[in-house]
C-alpha positions in Angstrom: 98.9 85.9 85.1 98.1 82.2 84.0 98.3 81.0 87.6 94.8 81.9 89.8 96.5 82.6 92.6 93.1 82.5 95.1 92.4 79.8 97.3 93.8 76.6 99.0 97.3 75.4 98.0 98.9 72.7 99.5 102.9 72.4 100.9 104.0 69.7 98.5 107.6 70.1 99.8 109.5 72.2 102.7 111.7 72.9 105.0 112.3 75.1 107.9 115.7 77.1 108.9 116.9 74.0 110.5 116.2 72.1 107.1 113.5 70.3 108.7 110.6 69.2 106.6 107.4 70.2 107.5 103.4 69.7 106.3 100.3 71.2 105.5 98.5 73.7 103.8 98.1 77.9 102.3 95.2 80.0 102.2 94.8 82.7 99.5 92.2 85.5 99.9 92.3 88.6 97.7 91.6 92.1 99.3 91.9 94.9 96.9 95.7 95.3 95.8 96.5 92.5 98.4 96.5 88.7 99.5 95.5 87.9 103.3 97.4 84.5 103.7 96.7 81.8 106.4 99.0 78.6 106.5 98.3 75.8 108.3 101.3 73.4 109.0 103.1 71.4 111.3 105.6 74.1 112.1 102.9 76.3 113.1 99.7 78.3 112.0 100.8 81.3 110.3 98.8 84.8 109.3 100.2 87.5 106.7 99.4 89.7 104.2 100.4 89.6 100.3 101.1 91.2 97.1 101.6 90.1 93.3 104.2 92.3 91.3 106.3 90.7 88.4 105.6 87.4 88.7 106.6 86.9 92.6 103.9 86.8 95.1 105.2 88.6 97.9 104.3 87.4 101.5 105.0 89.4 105.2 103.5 87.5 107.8 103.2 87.9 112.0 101.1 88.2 114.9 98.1 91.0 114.7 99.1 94.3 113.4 102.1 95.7 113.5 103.5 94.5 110.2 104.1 95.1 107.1 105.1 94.1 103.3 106.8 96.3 100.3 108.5 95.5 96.8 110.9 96.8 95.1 111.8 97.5 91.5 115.3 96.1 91.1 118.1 99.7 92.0 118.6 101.9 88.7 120.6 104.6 88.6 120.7 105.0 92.4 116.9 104.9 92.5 114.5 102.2 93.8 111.3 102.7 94.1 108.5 100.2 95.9 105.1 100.0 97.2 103.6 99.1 100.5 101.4 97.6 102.8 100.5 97.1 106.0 98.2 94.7 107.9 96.5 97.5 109.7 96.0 99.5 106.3 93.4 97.4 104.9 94.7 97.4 101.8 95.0 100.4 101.5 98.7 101.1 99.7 101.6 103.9 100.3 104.7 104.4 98.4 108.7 104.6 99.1 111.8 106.1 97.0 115.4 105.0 98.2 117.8 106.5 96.8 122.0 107.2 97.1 125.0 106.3 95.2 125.9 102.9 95.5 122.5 101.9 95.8 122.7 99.2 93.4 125.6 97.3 95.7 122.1 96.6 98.0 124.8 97.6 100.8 125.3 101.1 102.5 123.3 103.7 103.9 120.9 105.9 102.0 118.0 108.5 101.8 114.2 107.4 101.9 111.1 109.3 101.7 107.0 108.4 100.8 104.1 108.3 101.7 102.3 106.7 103.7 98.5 105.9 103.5 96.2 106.6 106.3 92.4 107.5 107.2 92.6 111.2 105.3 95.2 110.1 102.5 98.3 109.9 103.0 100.8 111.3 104.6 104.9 112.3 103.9 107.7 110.9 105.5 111.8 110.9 104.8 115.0 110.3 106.5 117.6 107.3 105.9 117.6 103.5 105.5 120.4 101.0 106.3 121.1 98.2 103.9 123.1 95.4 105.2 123.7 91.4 103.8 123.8 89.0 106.0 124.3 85.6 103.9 121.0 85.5 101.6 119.2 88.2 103.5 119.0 91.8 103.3 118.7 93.7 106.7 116.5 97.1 106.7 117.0 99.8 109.0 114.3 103.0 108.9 115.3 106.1 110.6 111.9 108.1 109.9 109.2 109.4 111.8 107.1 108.7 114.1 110.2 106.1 114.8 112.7 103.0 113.7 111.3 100.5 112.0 113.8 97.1 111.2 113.1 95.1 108.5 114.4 91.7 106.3 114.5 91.2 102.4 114.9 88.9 99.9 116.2 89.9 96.3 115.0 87.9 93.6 115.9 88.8 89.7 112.7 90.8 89.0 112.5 92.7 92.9 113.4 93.0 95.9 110.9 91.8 98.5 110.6 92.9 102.0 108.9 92.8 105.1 109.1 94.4 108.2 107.9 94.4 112.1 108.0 95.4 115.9 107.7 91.7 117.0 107.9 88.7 115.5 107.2 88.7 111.4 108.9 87.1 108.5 109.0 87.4 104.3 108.5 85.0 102.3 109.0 85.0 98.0 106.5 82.7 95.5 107.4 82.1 91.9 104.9 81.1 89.7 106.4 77.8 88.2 104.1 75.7 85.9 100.8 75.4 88.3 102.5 75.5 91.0 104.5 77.9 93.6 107.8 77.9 93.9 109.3 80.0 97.3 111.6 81.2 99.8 111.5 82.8 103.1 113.3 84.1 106.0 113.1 85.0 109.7 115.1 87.9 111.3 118.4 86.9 112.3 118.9 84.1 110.0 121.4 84.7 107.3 120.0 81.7 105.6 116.3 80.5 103.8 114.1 78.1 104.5 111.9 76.7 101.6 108.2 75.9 100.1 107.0 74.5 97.4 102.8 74.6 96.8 100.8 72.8 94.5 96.9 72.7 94.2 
C-alpha cells in the first residue's frame, strides 16, 4: 500500500444524500486488523470502525456498539466469502460464506454460515440472507441466530462492502487515488450515494 492510511485527512470535497456540500475533517487510528474512524464535519461528528482489503478502505459507522462492518470477495461460482467486524469485538475478526445459485446476480435469497468471534473463540452460526438492489445500494437481510440482523452494501469492482446495525449506522467505500481518498457512502433507506473526497 503506497498510501499510509493513519492519521488526519481532511474533506476536500462532499456531499450529503441531499447533494449538499459539507466540511471538515477524518481520523485514522489502526487497531490490529482494523481502523477506528472519527469524522468531524459540518453534517455531524461521526464514530466507526474500518478495514483495508484490495485497495478499498472499508468504513461502518454508528452510535456505541451495536455495529458492524464485513467485505466481500466479488461472487464466484455461487460462493462469496468475507470477513467481519464488529465495534464491540475489538478487533477481533469472524468470517462468513454466502452461497446459492444465482449468487452472482447480487439479487435473491441464499444460504449463510461462519463464525463468529467471541471471548473463548469463536462461535458457528448459519441460516439465510436476503439480497435486494435498491438503486446503488444493496439491502442485507440475516435470518441466523441469536436473531435478524439488516444490513446495507456497496459493490465496488474489487468487493463488496457492507455494514450493518440495530440503530442508526451507515457504510462508506475509500479508494486510494494518487495521495488521496476517493469515496462513497450510504445510509439505510436511501437508494442513492452521497460522496467524500480526502486529501492530507
Amino acid at each position: 500500500m503506497s498510501t499510509e492510511l493513519e492519521g488526519l485527512w481532511h474533506i476536500r470535497e462532499a456531499a450529503d444524500l441531499q447533494g449538499k456540500p459539507y466540511t471538515g475533517t477524518f481520523t485514522l487510528i489502526r487497531n490490529g486488523g482494523m481502523y477506528t474512524c472519527t469524522g468531524d464535519t459540518s453534517a455531524g461528528l461521526f464514530t466507526g470502525i474500518g478495514l483495508w482489503m484490495n485497495n478499498n478502505l472499508c468504513v461502518a459507522w454508528g452510535p456505541g456498539a451495536g455495529y458492524g462492518i464485513a467485505i466481500y470477495d466479488l461472487p464466484k461460482h455461487s460462493v462469496m466469502r468475507g470477513v467481519f467486524t464488529a465495534a464491540e469485538y475489538d478487533g477481533r475478526m469472524g468470517e462468513e460464506l454466502i452461497r446459492g445459485l444465482g449468487l452472482e446476480s447480487l439479487q435473491g435469497q441464499f444460504k449463510v454460515s461462519g463464525n463468529r468471534p467471541d471471548e473463548n473463540g469463536k462461535s458457528y452460526y448459519d441460516g439465510n440472507v436476503a439480497i435486494t438492489p435498491q438503486g446503488k445500494v444493496l439491502e442485507f437481510q440475516w435470518d441466523v441466530l441469536p436473531g435478524n440482523y439488516s444490513g446495507i452494501g456497496i459493490a465496488t469492482p474489487q468487493n463488496i462492502a457492507v455494514a450493518w446495525g440495530r440503530y442508526q449506522y451507515g457504510i462508506g467505500v475509500y479508494e486510494v487515488v494518487g495521495d488521496g481518498l476517493k469515496g462513497v457512502w450510504a445510509n439505510p433507506g436511501v437508494p442513492h450515494l452521497g460522496y467524500e473526497n480526502l486529501t492530507r
